[in-house]
C-alpha positions in Angstrom: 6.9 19.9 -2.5 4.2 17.5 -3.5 4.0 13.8 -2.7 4.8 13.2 -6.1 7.5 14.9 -6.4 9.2 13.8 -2.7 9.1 10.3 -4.5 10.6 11.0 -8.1 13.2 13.4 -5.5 14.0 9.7 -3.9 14.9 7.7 -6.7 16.5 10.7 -8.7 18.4 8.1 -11.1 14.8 7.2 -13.4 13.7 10.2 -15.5 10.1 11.0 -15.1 7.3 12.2 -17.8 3.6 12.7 -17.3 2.0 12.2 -21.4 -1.7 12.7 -21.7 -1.6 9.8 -24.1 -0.4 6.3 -23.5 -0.2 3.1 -25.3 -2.7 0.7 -24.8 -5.0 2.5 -22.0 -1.9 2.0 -19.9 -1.5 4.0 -16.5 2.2 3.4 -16.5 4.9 2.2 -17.9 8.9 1.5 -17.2 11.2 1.3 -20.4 14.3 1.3 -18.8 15.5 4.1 -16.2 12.2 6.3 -18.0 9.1 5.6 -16.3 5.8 7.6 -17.7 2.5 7.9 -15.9 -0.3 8.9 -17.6 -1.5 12.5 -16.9 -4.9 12.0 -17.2 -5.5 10.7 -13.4 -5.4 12.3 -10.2 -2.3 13.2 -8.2 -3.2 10.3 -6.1 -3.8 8.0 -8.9 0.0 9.6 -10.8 1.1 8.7 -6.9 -0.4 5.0 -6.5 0.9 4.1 -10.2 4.2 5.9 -9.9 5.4 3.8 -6.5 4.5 1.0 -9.0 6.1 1.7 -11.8 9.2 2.8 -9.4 8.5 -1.0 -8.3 8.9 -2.6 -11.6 11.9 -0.2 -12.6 13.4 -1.4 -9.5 12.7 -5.2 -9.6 12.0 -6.4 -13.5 13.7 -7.5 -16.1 12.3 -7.3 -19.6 9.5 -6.9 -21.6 6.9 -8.1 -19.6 3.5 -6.8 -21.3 2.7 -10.4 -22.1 0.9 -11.6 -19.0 0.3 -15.0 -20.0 3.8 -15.8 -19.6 4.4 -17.2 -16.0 7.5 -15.3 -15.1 6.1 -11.8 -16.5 3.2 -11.7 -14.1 5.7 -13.0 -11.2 7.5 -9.9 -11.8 4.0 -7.6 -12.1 2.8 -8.8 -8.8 6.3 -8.4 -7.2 6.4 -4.8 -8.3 2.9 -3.8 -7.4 3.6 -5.6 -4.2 6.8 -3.7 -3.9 4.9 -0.1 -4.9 2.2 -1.0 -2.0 4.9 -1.6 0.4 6.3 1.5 -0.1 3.8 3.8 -0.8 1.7 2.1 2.8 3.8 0.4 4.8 2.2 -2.2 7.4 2.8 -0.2 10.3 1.3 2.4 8.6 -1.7 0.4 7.9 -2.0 -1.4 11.3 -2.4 1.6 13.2 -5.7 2.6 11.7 -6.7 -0.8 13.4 -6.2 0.8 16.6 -7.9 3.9 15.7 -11.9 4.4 16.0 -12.6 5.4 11.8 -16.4 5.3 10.7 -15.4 3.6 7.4 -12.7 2.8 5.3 -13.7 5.5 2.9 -12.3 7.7 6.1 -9.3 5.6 6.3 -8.7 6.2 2.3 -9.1 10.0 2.6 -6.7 10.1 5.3 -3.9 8.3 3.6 -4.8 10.5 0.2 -5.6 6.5 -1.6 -8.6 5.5 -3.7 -10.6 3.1 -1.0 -10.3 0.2 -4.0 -6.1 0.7 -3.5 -6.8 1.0 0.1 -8.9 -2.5 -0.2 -6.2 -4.1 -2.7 -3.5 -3.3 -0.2 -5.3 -4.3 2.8 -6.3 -8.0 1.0 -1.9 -7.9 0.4 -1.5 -7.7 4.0 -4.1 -10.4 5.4 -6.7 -8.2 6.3 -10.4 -8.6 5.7 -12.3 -8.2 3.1 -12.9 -4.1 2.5 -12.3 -3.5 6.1 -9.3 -2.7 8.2 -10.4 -4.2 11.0 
């Protein structure tokens, strides 16, 4: 069984679909209990957006498409923040401080991320800038 589909096999109550086109350039979206990745990126990439988008289908409430409004980006940074949590917890991440890596691009291939993910995630947890150390 694939990453992918150990996580949609955890929160079995959302129905998953995979469309080659969505609205707006959008990698994901929620509308209710369906939540719809884009099929156009790599596994890692479905994997990355999908813990989000299991995030915001978990934690928001709404529409919230419109960032401008003040409670709608509260909610998108809570459920990307709750999708990075998940998908690399901080243990997870705190042991590669411990562990002798050449670069972070190393680090990224081991945990199957995109080294920007890898970086975004790092900055959520107090590290330094595009390093794990």
């Amino acid at each position: 069984m694939t990453d992918i589909e150990q996580l949609m096999a955890r929160y079995p109550q959302f129905e998953y679909q995979f469309k080659h086109s969505m609205p707006d350039g959008l990698k994901g979206l929620t509308i209710n209990d369906k939540i719809i990745i884009s099929a156009d990126l790599s596994d890692c990439e479905k994997l990355q957006w999908l813990y989000e988008e299991i995030g915001h289908a978990l934690t928001s409430a709404g529409d919230i498409t419109d960032y401008h409004a003040g409670s709608n980006c509260q909610q998108e940074k809570r459920a990307r923040k709750w999708g990075m949590e998940h998908h690399i917890p901080y243990k997870e991440i705190m042991k590669y401080k411990k562990d002798s890596y050449e670069t972070d691009y190393d680090i990224a291939n081991d945990l199957g991320v995109q080294i920007d993910y890898l970086h975004t995630v790092g900055f959520m947890y107090g590290l330094k800038y595009k390093s794990v150390d």
